[in-house]
MARMAR-588843 format. One record per atom (N, C-alpha, C): residue number from 1; residue in three letters; chain; atom name; x, y, z. Coordinates in steps of 0.02 Angstrom, whole numbers. Atoms other than C-alpha are relative to their C-alpha. Example, Ala and Ser with C-alpha at 12.3 -4.5 7.8 and 13.67 -1.06 7.14 Angstrom:
2
DRENLUM|k|r|c|a|X|Y|Z
DRENLUM|1|ALA|A|N|45|-59|0 $
DRENLUM|1|ALA|A|CA|615|-225|390 $
DRENLUM|1|ALA|A|C|45|60|0 $
DRENLUM|2|SER|A|N|-42|-59|-3 $
DRENLUM|2|SER|A|CA|684|-53|357 $
DRENLUM|2|SER|A|C|-39|55|37 $
//
This chain:
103
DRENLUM|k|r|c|a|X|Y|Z
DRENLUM|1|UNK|A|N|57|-42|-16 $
DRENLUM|1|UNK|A|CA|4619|8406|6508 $
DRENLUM|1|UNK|A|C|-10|51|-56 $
DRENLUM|2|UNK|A|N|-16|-23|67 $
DRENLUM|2|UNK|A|CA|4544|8498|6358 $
DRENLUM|2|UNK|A|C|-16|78|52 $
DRENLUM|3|UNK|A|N|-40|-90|-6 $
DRENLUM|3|UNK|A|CA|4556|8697|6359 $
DRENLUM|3|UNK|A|C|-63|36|-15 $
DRENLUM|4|UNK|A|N|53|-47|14 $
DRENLUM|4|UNK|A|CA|4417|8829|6349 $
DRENLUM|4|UNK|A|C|-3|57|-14 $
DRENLUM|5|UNK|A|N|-12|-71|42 $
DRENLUM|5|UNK|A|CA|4388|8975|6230 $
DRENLUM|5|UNK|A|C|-57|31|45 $
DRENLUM|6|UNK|A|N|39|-22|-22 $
DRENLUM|6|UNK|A|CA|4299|9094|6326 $
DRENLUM|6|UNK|A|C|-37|93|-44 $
DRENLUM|7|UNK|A|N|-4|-71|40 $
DRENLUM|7|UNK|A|CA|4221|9278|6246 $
DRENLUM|7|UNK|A|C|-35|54|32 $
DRENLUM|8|UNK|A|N|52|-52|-26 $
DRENLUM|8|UNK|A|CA|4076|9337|6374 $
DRENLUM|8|UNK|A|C|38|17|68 $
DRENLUM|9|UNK|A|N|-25|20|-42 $
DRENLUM|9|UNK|A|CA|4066|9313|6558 $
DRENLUM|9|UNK|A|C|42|-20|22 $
DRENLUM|10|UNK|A|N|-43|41|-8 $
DRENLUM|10|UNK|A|CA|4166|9164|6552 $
DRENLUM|10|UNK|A|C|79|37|11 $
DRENLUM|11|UNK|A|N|-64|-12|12 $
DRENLUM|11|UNK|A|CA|4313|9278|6530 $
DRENLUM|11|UNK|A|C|32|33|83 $
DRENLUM|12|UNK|A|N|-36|-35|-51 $
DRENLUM|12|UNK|A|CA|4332|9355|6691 $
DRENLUM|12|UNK|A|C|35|-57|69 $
DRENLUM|13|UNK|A|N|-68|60|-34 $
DRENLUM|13|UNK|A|CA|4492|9254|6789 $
DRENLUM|13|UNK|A|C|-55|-9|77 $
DRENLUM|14|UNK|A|N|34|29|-90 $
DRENLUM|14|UNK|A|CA|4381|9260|6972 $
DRENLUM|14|UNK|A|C|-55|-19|-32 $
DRENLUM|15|UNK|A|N|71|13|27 $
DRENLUM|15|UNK|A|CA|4214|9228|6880 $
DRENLUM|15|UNK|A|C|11|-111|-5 $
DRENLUM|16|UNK|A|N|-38|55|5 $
DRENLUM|16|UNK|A|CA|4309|9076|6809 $
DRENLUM|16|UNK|A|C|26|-60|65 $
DRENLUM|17|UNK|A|N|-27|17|-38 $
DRENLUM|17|UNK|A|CA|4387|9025|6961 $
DRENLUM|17|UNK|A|C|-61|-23|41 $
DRENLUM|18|UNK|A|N|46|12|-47 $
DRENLUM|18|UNK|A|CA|4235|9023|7078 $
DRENLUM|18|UNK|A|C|-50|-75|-42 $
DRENLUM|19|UNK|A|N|17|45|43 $
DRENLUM|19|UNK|A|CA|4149|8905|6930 $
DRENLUM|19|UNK|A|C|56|-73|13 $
DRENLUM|20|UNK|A|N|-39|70|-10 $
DRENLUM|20|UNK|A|CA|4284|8783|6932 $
DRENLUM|20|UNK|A|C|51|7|61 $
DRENLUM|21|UNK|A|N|-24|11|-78 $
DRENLUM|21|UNK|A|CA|4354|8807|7121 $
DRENLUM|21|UNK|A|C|90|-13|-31 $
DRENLUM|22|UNK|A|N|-80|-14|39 $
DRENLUM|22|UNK|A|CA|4540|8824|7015 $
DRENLUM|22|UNK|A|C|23|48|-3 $
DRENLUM|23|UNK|A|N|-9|-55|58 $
DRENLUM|23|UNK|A|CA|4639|8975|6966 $
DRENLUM|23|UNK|A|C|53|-43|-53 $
DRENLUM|24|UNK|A|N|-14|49|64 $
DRENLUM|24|UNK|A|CA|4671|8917|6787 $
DRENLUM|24|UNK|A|C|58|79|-37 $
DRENLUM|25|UNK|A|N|-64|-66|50 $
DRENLUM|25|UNK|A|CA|4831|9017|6669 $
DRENLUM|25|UNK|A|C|-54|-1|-61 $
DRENLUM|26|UNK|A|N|35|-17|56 $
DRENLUM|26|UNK|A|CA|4742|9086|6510 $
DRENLUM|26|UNK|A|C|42|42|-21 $
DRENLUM|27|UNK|A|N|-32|-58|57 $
DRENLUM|27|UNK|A|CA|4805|9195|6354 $
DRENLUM|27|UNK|A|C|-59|35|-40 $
DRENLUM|28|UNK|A|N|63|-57|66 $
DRENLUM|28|UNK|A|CA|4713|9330|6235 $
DRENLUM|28|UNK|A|C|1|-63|-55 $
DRENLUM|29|UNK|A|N|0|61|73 $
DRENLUM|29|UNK|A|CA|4652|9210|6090 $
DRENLUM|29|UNK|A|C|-52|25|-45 $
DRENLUM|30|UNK|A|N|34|-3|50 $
DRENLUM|30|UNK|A|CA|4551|9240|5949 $
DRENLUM|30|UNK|A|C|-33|-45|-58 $
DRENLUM|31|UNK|A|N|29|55|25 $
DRENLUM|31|UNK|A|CA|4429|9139|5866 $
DRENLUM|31|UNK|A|C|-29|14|-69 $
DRENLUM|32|UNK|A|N|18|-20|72 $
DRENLUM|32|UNK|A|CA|4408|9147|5668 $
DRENLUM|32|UNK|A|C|-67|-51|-10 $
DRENLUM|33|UNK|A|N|53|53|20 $
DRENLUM|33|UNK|A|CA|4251|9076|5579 $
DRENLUM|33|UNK|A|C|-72|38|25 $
DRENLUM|34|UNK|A|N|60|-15|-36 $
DRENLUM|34|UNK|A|CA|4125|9158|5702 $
DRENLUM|34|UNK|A|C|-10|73|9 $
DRENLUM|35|UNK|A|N|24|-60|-25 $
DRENLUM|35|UNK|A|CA|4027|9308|5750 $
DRENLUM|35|UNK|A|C|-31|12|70 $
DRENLUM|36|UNK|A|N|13|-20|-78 $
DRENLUM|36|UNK|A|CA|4008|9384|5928 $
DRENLUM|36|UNK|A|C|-89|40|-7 $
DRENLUM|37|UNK|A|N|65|-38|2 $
DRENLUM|37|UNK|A|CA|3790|9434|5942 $
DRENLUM|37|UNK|A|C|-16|20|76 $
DRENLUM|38|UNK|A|N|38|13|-49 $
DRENLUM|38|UNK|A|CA|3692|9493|6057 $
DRENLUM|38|UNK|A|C|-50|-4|-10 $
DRENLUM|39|UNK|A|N|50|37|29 $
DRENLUM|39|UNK|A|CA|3543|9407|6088 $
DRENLUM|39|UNK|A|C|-63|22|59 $
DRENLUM|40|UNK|A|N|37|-13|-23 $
DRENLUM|40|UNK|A|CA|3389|9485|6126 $
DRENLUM|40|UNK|A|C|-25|-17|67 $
DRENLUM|41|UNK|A|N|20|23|-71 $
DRENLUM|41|UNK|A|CA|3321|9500|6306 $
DRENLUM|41|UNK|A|C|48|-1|43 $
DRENLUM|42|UNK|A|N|-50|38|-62 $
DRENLUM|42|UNK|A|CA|3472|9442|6381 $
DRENLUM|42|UNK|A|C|72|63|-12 $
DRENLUM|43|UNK|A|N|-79|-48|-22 $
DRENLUM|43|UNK|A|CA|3622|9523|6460 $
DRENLUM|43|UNK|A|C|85|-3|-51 $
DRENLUM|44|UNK|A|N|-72|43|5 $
DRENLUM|44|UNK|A|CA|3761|9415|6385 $
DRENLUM|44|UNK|A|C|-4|-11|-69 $
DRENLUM|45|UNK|A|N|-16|40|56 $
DRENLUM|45|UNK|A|CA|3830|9366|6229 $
DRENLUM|45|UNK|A|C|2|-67|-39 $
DRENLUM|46|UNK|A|N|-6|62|20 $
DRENLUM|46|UNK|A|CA|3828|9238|6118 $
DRENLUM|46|UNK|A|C|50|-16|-66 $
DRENLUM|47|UNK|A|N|-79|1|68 $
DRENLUM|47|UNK|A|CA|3974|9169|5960 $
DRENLUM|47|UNK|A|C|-72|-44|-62 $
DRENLUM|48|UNK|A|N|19|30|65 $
DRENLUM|48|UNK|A|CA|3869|9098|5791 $
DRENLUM|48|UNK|A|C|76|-6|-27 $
DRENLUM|49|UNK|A|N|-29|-3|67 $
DRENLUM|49|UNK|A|CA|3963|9035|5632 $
DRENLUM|49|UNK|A|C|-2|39|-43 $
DRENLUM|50|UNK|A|N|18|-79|38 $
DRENLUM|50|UNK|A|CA|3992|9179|5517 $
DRENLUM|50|UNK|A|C|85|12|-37 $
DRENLUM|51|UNK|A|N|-91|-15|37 $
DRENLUM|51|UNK|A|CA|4174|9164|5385 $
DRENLUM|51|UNK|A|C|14|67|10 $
DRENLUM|52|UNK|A|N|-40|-57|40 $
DRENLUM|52|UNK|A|CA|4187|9321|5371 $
DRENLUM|52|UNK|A|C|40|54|71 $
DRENLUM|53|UNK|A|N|11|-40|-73 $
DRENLUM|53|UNK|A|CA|4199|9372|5572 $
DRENLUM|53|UNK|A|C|62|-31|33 $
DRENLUM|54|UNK|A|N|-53|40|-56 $
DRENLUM|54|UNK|A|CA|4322|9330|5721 $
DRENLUM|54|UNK|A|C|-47|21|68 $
DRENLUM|55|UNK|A|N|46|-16|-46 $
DRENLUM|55|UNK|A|CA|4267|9324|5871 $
DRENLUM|55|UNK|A|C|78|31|68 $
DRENLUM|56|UNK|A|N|-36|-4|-58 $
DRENLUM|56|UNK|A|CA|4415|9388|6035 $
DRENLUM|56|UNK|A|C|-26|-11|77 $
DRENLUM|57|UNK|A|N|46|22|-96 $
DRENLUM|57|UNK|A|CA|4412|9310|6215 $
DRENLUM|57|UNK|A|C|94|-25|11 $
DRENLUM|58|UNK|A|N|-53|33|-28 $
DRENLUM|58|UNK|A|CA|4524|9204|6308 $
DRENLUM|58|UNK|A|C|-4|-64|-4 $
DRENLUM|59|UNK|A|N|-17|76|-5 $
DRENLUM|59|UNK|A|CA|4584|9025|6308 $
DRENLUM|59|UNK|A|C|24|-20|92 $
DRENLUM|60|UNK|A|N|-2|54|-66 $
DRENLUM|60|UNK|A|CA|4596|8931|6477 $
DRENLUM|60|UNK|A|C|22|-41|-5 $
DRENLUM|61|UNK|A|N|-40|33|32 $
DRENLUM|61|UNK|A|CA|4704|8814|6487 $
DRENLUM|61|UNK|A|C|-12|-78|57 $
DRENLUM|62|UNK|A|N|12|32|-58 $
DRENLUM|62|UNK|A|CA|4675|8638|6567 $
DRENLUM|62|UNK|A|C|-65|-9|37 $
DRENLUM|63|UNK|A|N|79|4|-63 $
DRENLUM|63|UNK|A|CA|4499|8634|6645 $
DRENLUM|63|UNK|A|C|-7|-68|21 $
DRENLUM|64|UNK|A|N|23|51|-26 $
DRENLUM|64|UNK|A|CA|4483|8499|6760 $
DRENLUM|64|UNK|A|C|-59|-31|-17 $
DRENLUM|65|UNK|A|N|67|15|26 $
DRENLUM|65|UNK|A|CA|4352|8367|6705 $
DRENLUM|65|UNK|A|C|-75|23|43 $
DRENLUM|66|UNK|A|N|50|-5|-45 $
DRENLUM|66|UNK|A|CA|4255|8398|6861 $
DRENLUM|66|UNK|A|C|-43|90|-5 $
DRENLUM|67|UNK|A|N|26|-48|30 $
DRENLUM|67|UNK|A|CA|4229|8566|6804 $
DRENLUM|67|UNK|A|C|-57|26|-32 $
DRENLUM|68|UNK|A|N|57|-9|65 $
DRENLUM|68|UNK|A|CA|4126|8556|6662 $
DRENLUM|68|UNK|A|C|-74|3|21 $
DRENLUM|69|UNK|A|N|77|20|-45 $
DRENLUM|69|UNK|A|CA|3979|8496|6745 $
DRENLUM|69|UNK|A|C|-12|99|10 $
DRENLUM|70|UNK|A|N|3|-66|-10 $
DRENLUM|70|UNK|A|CA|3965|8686|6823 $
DRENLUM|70|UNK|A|C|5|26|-55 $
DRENLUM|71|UNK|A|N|6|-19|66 $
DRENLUM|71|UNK|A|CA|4015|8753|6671 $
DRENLUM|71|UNK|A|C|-60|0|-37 $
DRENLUM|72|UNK|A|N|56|18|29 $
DRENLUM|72|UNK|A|CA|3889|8675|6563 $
DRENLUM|72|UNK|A|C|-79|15|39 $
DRENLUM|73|UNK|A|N|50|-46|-52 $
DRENLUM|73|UNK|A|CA|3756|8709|6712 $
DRENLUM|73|UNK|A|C|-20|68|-41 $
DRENLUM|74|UNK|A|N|7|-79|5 $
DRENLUM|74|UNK|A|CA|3802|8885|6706 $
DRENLUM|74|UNK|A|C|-10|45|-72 $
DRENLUM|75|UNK|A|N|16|-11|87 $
DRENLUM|75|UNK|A|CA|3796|8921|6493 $
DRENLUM|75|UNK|A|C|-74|-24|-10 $
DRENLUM|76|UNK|A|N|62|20|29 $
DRENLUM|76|UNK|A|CA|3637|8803|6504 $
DRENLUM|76|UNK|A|C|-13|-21|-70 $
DRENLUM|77|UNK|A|N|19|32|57 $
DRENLUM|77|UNK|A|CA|3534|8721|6363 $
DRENLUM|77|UNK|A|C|-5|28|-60 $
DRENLUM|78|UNK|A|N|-2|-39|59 $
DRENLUM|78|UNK|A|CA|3540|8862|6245 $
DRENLUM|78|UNK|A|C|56|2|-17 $
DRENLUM|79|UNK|A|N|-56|-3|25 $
DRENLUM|79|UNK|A|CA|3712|8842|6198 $
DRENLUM|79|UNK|A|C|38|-86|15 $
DRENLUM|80|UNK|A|N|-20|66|11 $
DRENLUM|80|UNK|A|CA|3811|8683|6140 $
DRENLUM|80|UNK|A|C|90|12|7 $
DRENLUM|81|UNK|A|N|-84|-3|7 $
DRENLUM|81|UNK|A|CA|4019|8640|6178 $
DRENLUM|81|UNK|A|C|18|-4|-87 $
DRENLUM|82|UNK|A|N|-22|15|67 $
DRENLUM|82|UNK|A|CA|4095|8638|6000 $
DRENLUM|82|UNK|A|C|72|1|15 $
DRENLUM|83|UNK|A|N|-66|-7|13 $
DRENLUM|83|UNK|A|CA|4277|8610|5969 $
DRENLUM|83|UNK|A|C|28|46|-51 $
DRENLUM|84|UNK|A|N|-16|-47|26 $
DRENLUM|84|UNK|A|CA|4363|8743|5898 $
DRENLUM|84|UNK|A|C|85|23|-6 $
DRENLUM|85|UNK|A|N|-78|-35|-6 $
DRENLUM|85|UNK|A|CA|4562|8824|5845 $
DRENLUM|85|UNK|A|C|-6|53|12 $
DRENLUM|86|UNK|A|N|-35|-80|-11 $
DRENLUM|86|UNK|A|CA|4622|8994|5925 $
DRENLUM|86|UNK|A|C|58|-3|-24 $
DRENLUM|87|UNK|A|N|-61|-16|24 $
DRENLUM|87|UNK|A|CA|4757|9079|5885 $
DRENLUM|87|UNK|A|C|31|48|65 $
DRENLUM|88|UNK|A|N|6|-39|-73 $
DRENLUM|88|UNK|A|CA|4825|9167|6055 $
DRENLUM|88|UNK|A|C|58|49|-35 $
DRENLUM|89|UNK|A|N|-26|-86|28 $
DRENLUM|89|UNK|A|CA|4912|9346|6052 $
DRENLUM|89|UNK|A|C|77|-49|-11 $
DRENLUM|90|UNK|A|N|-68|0|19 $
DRENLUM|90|UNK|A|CA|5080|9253|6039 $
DRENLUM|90|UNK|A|C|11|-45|-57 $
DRENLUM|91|UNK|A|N|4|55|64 $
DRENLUM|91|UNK|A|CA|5031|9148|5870 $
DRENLUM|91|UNK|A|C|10|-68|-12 $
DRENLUM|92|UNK|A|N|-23|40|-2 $
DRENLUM|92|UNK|A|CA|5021|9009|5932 $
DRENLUM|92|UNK|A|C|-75|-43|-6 $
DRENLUM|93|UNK|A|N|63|28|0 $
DRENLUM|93|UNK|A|CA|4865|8879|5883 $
DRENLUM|93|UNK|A|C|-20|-50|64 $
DRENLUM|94|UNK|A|N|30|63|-36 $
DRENLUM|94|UNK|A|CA|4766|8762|6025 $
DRENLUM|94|UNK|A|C|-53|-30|-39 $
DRENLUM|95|UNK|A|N|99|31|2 $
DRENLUM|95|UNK|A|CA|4603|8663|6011 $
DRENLUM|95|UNK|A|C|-9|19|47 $
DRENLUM|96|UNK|A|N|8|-31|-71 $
DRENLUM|96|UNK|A|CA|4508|8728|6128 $
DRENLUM|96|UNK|A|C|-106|-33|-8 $
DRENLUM|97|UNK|A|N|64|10|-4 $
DRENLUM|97|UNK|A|CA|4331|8684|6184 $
DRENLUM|97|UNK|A|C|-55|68|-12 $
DRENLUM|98|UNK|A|N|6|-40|-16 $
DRENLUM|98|UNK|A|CA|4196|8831|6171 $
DRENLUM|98|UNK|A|C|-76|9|-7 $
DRENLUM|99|UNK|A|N|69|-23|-8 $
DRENLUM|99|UNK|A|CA|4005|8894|6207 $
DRENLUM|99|UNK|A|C|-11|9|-62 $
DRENLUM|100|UNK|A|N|37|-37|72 $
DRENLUM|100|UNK|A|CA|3897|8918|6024 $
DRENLUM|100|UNK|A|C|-75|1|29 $
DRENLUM|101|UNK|A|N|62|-42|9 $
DRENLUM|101|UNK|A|CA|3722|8990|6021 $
DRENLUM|101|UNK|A|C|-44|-64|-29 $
DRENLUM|102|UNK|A|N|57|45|42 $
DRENLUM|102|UNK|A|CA|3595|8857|5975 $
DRENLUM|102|UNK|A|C|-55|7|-10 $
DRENLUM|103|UNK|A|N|74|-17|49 $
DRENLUM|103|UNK|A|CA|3467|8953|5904 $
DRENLUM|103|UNK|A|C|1|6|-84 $
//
């Protein structure tokens, strides 16, 4: 089951939970490569590509496939899954799945 970088919403453990009907283990992780925006109009955040930036959230670990579905729902068509490496507070690398901005 792949793993999910989270940086907005997504990050909060009951937010999470009620989305995928799980409580899932997660670590602090950090995501190089990208920049954290916010994007006009809207409440919530979004991650672009950007070397020179990191972005901090959490990793999730495990998400059931049945999950996603909700997931993806709930992010919607303005944002695409990308695969991505963290680095979590204890230096340790995953792949991890994670929300980008597709504007």
């Amino acid at each position: 089951m792949p793993h999910l970088f989270t940086y907005g919403t997504l990050s909060d453990p009951d937010f999470m939970r009620r989305l995928t009907r799980r409580r899932l283990s997660y670590l602090h992780a950090r995501l190089d490569g990208y920049q954290k925006i916010a994007i006009h109009g809207f409440d919530y955040p979004a991650i672009v590509p950007h070397p020179h930036y990191y972005v901090l959230g959490k990793i999730f670990f495990d998400i059931p496939d049945e999950a996603w579905k909700n997931l993806d729902t709930y992010e919607g068509h303005t944002y695409s899954r990308k695969l991505v490496t963290v680095e979590t507070e204890n230096g340790q690398l995953y792949q991890a799945l994670t929300y980008v901005w597709n504007a």
